[in-house]
N, C-alpha and C positions, 0 to 999 in steps of 0.2 A: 300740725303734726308735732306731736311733744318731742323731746331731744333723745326720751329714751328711746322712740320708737327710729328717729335715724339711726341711733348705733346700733341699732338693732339691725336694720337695711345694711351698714357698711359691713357686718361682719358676714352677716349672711352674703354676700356681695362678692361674688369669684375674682380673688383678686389676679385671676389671668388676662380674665376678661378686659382687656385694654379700649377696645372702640364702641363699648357696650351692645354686641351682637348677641343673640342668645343661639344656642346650637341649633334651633330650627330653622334661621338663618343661615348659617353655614350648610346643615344639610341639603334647604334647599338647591345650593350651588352645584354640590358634587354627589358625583353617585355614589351609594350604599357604602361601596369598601373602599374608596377615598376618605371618606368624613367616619369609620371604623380607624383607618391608618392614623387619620387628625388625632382623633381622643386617643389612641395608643402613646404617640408622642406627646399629646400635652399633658398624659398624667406618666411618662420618663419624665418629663421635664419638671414635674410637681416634685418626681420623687428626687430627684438631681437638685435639686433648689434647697430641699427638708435635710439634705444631708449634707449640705456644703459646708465645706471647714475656713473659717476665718483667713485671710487673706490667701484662699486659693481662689483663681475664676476661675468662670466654666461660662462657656460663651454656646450656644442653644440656639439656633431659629430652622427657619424653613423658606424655601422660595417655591414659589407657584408659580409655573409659567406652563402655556398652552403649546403642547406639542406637535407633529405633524400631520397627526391623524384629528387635531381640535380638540381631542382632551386633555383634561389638563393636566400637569405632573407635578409632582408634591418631592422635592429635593433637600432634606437636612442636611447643615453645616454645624459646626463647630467641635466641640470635644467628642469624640468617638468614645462607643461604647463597647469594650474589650473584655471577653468571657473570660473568669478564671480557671484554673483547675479545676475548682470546685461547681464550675456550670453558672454562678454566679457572675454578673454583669459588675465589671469597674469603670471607672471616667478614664480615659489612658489623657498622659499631660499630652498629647499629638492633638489639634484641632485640626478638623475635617474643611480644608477651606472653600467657599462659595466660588461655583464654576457656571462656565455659561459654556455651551458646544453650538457654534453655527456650521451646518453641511454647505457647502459651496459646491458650484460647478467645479471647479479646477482646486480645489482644497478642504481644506478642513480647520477651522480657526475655535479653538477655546481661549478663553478668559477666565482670570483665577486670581480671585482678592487676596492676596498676599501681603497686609499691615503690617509692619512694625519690623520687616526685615532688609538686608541687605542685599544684595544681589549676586554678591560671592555667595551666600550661603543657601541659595536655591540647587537642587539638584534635578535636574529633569532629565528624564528617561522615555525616550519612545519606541514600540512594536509596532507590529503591522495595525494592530486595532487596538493599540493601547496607550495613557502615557500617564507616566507616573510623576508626580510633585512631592517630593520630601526637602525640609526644612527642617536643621537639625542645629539651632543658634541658642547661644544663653539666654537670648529675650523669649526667641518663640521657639515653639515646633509644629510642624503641619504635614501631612502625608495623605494624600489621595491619589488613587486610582482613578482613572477617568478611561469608559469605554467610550471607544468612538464609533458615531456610525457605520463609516465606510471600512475598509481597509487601505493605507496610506501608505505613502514610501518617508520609511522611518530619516534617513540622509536628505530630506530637504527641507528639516525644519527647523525654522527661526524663529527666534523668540527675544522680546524686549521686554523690559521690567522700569516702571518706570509709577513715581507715585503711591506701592503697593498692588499696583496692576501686574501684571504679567500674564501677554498675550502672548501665544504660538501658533504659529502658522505651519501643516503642515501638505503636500502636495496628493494627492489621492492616487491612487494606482489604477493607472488605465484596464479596463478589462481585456486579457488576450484573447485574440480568438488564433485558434490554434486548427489550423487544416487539419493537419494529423491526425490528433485525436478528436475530433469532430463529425457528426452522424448526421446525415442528412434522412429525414424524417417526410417520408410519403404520407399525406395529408389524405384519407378516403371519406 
């Protein structure tokens, strides 16, 4: 092979393409509108890359993990993308940090990679079905929303930070049954 025909190969040569998969590949893994959602995000992420200005970053990925029903779930992290006035999409400097949600019997436990900050300057906020992470530091910023499966009792959760981890543990809310308003259901 002469040398023009490699440079020819590298340019033509998707420089996303990291582990040399090709999309049929991929497709074969996931169904029709997972592997639609893929190429959405990796050409945001082509056009996020084309546009970046010299010493800002912009931090980009995706985690895949198999959810309870065995399909799998497709999760973006890093710089959020925030419509302007004008309907047009900007990079906001808030990066969307990488979360993990385990349901437990007796709780509810997320995890939430939090690099480069301190632990004074984590705010966390929890609802019955919700808990929010804002980071508001001269190094970083991060803010995510995190739905939870269950519904949980916001006053029993604890939470450690330690490394750039930061887990919370929160306790689930027993289901009441309630005589009162309860109907007993003749079965024919």
């Amino acid at each position: 092979m002469s040398s023009d025909e490699k440079d020819q190969r590298k340019r033509r040569k998707d420089p996303f393409n990291f582990f040399g998969f090709d999309d049929r590949f991929i497709n074969d893994m996931f169904d029709d509108q997972m592997f639609d959602d893929f190429l959405k995000m990796k050409e945001e992420m082509i056009r996020m890359m084309s546009n970046a200005k010299p010493g800002k970053s912009y931090v980009h990925g995706y985690s895949i993990r198999v959810g309870p029903n065995g399909k799998p779930r497709l999760e973006e992290f890093g710089n959020r993308r925030v419509k302007s006035v004008k309907g047009k999409s900007r990079i906001s400097e808030d990066r969307e940090p990488l979360t993990d949600v385990i349901e437990g019997k007796e709780d509810v436990s997320v995890t939430v990679e939090l690099p480069g900050v301190e632990k004074e300057d984590i705010d966390l906020q929890v609802i019955e079905d919700e808990l929010e992470i804002t980071v508001d530091s001269p190094k970083r910023k991060y803010h995510k929303k995190v739905h939870l499966p269950v519904d949980v009792k916001p006053k029993t959760t604890k939470a450690t930070y330690k490394n750039g981890i930061l887990d919370v543990s929160v306790q689930r809310k027993k289901k009441k049954v309630d005589n009162d308003n309860s109907f007993k259901v003749n079965i024919e």
